[in-house]
N, CA, C and O atoms as a Tinker XYZ file with bonds, in Angstrom:
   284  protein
     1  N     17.683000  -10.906000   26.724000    73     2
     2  CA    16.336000  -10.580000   26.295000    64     1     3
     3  C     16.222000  -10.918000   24.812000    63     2     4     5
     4  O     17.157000  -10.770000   24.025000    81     3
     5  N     15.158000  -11.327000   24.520000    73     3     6
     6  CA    14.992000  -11.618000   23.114000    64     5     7
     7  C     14.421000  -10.857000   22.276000    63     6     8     9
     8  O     13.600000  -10.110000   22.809000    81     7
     9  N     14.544000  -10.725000   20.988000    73     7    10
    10  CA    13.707000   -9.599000   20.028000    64     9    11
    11  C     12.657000  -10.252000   19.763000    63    10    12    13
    12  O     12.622000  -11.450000   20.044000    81    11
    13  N     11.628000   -9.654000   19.200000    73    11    14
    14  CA    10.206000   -9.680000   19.175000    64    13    15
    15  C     10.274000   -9.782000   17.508000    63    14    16    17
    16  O     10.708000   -8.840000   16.845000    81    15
    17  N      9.919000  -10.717000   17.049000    73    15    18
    18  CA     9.999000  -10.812000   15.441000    64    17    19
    19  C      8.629000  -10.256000   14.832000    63    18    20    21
    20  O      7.522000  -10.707000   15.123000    81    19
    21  N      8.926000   -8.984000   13.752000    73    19    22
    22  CA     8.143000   -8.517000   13.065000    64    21    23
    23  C      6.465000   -8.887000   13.238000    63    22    24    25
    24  O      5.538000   -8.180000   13.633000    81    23
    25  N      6.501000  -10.366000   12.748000    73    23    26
    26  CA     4.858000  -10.675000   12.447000    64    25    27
    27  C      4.066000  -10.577000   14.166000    63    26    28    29
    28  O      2.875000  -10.398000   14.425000    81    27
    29  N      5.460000  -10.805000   15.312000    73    27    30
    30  CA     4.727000  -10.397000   16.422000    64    29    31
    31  C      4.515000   -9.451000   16.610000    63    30    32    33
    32  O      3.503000   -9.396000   17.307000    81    31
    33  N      5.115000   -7.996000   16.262000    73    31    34
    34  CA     4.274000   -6.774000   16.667000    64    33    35
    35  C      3.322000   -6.324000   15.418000    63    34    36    37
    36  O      2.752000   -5.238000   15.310000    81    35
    37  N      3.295000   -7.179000   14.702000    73    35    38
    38  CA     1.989000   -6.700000   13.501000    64    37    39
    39  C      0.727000   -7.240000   14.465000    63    38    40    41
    40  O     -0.278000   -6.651000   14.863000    81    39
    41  N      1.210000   -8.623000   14.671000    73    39    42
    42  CA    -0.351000   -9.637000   15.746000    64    41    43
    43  C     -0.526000   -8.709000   17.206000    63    42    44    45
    44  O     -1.642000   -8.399000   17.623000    81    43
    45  N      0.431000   -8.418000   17.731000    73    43    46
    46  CA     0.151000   -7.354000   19.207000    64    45    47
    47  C     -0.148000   -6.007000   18.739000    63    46    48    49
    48  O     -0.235000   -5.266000   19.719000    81    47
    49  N     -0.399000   -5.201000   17.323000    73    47    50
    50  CA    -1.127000   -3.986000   17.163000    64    49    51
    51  C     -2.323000   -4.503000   16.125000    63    50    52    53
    52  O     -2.824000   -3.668000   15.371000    81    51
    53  N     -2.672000   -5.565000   16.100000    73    51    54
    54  CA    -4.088000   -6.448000   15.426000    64    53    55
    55  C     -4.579000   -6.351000   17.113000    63    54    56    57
    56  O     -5.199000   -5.389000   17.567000    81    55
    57  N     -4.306000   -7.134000   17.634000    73    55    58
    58  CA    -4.839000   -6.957000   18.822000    64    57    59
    59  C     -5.436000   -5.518000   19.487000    63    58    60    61
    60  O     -6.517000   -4.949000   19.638000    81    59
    61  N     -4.137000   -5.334000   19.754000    73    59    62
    62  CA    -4.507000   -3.283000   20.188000    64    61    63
    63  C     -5.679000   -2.889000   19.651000    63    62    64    65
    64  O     -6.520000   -2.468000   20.444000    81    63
    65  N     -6.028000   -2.928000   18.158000    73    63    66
    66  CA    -6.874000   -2.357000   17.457000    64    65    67
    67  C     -7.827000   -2.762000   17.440000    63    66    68    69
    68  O     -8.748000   -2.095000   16.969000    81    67
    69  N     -8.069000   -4.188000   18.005000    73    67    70
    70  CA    -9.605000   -4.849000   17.978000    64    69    71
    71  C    -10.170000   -4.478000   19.553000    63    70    72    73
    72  O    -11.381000   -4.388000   19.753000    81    71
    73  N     -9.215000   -4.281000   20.602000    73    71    74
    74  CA    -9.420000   -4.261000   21.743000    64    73    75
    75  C    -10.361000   -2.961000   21.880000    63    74    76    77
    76  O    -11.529000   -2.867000   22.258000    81    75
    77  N     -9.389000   -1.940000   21.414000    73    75    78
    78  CA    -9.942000   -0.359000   21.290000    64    77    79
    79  C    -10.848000   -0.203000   20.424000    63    78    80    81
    80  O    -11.654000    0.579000   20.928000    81    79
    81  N    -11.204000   -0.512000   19.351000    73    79    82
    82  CA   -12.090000   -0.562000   18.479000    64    81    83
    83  C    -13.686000   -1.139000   18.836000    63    82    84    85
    84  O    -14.771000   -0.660000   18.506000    81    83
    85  N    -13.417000   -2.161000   19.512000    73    83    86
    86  CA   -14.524000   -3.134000   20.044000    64    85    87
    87  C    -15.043000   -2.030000   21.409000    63    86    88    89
    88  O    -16.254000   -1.919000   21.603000    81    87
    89  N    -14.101000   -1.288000   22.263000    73    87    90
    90  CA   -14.681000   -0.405000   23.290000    64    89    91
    91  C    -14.876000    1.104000   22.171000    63    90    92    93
    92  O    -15.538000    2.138000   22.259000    81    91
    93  N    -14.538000    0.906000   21.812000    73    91    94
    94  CA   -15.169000    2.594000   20.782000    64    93    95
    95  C    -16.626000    2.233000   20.313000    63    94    96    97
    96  O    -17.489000    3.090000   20.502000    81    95
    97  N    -17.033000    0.873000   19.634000    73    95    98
    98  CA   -17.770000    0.893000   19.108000    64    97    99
    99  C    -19.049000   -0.091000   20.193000    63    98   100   101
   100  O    -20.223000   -0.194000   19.837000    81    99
   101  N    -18.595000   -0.622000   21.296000    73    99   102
   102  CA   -19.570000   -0.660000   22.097000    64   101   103
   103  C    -20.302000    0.877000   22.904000    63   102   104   105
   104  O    -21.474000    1.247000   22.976000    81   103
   105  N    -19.364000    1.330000   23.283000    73   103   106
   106  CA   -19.763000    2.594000   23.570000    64   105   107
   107  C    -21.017000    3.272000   22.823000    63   106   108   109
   108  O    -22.104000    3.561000   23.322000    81   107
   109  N    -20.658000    3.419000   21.727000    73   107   110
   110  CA   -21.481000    4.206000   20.403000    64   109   111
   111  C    -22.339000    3.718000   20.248000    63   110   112   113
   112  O    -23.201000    4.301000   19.591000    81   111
   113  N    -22.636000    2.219000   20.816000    73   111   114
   114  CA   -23.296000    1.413000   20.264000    64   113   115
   115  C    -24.350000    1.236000   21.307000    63   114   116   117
   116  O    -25.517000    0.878000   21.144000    81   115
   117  N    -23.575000    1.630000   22.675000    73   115   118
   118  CA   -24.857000    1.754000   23.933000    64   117   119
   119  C    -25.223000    2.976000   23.932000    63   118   120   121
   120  O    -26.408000    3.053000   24.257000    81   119
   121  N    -24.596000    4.319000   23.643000    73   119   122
   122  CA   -25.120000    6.270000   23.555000    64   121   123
   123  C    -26.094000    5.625000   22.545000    63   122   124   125
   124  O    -27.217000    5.736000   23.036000    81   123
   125  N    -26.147000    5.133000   21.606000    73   123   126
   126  CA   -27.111000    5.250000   20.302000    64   125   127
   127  C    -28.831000    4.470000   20.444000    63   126   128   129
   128  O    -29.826000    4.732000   19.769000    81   127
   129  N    -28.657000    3.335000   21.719000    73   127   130
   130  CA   -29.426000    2.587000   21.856000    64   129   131
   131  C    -29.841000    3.078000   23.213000    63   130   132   133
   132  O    -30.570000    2.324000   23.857000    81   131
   133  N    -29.520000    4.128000   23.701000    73   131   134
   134  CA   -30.365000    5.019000   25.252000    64   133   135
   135  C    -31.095000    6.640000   24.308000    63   134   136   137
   136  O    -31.849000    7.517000   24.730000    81   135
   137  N    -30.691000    6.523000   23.462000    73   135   138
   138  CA   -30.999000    7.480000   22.361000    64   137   139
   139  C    -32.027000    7.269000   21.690000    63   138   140   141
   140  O    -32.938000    8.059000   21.439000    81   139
   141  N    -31.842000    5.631000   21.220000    73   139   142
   142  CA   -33.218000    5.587000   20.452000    64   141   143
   143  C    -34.059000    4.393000   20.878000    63   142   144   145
   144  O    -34.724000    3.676000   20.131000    81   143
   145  N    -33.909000    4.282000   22.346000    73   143   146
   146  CA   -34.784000    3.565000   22.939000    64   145   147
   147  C    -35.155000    1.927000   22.453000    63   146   148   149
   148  O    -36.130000    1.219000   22.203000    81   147
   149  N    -33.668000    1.871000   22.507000    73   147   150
   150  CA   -33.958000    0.177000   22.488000    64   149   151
   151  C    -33.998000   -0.528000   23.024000    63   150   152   153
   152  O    -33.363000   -0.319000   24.058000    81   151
   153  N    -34.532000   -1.646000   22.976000    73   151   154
   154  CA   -34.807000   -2.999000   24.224000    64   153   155
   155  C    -33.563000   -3.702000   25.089000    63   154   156   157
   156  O    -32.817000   -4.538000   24.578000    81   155
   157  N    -33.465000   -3.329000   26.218000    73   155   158
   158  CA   -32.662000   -4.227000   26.656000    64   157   159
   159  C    -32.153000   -5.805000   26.068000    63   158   160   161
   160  O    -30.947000   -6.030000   25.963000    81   159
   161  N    -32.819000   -6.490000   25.828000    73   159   162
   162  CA   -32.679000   -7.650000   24.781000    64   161   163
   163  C    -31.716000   -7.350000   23.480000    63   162   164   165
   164  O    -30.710000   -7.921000   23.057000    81   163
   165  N    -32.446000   -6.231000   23.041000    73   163   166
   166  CA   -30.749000   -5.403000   21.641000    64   165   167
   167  C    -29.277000   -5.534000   22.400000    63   166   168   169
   168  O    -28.300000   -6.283000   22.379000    81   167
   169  N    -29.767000   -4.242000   23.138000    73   167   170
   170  CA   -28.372000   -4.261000   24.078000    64   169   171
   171  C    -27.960000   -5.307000   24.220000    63   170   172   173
   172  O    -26.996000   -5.467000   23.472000    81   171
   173  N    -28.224000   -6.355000   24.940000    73   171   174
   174  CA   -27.947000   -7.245000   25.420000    64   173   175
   175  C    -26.766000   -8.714000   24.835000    63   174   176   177
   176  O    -26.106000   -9.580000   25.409000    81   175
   177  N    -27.070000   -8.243000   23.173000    73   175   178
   178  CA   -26.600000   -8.948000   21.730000    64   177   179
   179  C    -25.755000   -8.366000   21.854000    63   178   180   181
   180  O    -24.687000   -8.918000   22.118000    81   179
   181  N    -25.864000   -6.626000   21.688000    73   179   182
   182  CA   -24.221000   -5.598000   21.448000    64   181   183
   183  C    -23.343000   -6.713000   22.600000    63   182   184   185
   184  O    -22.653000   -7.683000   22.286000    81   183
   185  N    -23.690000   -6.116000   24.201000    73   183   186
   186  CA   -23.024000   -6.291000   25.038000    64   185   187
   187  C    -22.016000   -7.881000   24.653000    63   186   188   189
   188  O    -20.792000   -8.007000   24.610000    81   187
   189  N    -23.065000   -8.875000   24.432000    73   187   190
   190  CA   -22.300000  -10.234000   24.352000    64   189   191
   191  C    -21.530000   -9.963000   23.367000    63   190   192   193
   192  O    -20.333000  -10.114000   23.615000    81   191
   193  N    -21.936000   -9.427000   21.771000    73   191   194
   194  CA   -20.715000   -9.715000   20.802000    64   193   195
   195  C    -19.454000   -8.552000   21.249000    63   194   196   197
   196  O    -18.454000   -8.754000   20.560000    81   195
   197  N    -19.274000   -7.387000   22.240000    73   195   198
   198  CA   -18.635000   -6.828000   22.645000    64   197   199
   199  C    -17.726000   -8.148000   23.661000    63   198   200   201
   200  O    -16.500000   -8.223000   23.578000    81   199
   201  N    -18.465000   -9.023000   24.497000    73   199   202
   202  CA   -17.910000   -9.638000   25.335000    64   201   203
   203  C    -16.610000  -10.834000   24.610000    63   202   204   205
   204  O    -15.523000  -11.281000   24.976000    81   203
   205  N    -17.559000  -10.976000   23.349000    73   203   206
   206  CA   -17.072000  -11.990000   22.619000    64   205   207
   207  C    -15.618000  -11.353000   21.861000    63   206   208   209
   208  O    -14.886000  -12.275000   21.501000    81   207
   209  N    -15.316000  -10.605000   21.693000    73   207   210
   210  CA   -14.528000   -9.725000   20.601000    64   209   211
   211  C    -13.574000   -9.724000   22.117000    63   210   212   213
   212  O    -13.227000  -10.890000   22.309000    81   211
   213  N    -13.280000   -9.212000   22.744000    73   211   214
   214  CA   -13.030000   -9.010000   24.142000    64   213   215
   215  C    -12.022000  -10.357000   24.374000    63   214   216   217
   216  O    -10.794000  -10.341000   24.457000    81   215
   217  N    -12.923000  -11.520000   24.451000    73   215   218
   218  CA   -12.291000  -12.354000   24.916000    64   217   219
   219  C    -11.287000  -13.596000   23.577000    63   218   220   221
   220  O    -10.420000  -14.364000   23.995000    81   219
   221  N    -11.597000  -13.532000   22.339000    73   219   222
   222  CA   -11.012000  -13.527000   21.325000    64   221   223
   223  C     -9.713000  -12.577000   21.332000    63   222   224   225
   224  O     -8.667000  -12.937000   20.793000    81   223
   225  N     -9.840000  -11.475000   21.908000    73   223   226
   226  CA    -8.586000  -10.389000   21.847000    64   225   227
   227  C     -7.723000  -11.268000   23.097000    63   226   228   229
   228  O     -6.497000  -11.318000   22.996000    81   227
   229  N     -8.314000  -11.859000   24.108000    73   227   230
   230  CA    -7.181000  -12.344000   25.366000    64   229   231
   231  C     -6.892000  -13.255000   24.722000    63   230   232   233
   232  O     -5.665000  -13.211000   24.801000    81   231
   233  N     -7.245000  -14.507000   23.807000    73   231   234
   234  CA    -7.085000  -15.387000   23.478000    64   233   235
   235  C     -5.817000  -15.160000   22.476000    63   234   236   237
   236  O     -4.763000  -15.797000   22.486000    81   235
   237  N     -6.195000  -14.073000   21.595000    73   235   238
   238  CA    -4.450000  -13.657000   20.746000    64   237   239
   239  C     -3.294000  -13.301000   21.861000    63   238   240   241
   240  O     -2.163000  -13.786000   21.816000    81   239
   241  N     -3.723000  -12.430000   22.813000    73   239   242
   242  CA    -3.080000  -12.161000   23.832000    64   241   243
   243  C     -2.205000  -13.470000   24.428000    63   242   244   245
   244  O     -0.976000  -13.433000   24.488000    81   243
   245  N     -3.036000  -14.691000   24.883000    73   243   246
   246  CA    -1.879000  -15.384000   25.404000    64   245   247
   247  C     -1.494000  -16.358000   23.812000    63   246   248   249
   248  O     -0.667000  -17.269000   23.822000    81   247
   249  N     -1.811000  -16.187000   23.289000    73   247   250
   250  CA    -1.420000  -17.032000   21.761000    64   249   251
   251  C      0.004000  -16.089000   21.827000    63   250   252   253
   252  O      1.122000  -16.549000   22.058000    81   251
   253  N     -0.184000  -15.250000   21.675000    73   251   254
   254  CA     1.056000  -14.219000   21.833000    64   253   255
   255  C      2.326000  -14.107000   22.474000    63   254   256   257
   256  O      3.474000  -13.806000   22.145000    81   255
   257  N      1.475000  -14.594000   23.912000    73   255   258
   258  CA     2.540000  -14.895000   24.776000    64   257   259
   259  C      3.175000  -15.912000   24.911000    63   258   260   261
   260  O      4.209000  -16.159000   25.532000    81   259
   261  N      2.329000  -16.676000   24.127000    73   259   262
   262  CA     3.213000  -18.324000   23.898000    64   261   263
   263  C      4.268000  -18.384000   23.134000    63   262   264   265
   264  O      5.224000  -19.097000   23.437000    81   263
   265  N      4.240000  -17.609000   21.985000    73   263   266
   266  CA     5.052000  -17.439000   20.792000    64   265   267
   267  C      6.243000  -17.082000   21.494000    63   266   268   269
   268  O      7.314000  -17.649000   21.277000    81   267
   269  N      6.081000  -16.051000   22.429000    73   267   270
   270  CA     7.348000  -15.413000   22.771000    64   269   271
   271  C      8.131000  -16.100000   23.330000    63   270   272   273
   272  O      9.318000  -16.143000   23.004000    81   271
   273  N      7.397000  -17.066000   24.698000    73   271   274
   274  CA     8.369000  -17.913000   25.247000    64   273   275
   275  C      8.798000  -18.874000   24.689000    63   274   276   277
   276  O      9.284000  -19.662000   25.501000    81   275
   277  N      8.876000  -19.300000   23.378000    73   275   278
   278  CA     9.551000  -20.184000   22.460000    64   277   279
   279  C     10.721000  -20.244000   22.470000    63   278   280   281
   280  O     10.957000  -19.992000   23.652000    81   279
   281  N     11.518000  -20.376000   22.068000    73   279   282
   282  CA    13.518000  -20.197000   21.795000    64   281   283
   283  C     13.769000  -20.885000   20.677000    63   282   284
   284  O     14.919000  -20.962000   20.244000    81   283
């Protein structure tokens, strides 16, 4: 088995933190907009840049996983 070099678990808890962060703050971000009655069309911006953040996070994810299978 191989060790996991430093700057990779700094980039896999960058990740962690955008993943969770991006669902904390979509959340807050849809309670706040059924709250104050905003347009589906608003939402709709959150939702995509939530989608977008999301899929930028899989993209480090297999960037990640590439690194590892290196030798």
């Amino acid at each position: 088995m191989t060790q996991a070099k430093p700057d990779q678990g700094k980039t896999g808890r960058k990740i962690a933190l955008v993943i969770a962060g991006t669902g904390v703050a979509w959340i807050i971000v849809n309670a706040l907009g059924a709250a104050m009655g905003w347009t589906s069309r608003t939402l709709a911006l959150f939702d995509l840049a939530a989608l977008a953040a999301f899929g930028w996070a899989i993209w480090m994810i297999y960037g990640l996983w590439r690194a590892r299978q290196e030798k």
